[in-house]
N, C-alpha and C positions, 0 to 999 in steps of 0.2 A: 293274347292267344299264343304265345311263344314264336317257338319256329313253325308250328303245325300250318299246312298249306291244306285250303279247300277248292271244293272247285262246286260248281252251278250249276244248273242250264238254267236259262232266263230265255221266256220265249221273247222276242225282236221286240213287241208293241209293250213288253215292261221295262225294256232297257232304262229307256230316259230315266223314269220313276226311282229304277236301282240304282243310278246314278247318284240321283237329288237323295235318297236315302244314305246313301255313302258320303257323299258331302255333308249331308247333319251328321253322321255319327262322327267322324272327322273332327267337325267345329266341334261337339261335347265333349270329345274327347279331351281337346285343346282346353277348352274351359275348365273342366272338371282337373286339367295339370295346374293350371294358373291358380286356383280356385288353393289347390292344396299345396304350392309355392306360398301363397301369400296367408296360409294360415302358419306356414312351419319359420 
């Protein structure tokens, strides 16, 4: 996404939720580097 910065509201009782989704996107992100390291 470059440098571009966004910003949310999240109402309090979906934090946790957007957390655990930020954490997955994270790990595929990680994978999907690995994934195309180990193809090149």
């Amino acid at each position: 996404m470059n440098d571009t910065h966004y910003s949310i509201d999240v109402h309090k009782k979906h934090l946790e939720e957007l957390k655990d989704l930020y954490k997955a996107l994270v790990k595929i992100a990680e994978i999907s580097r690995e994934h195309d390291i180990m193809i090149d």
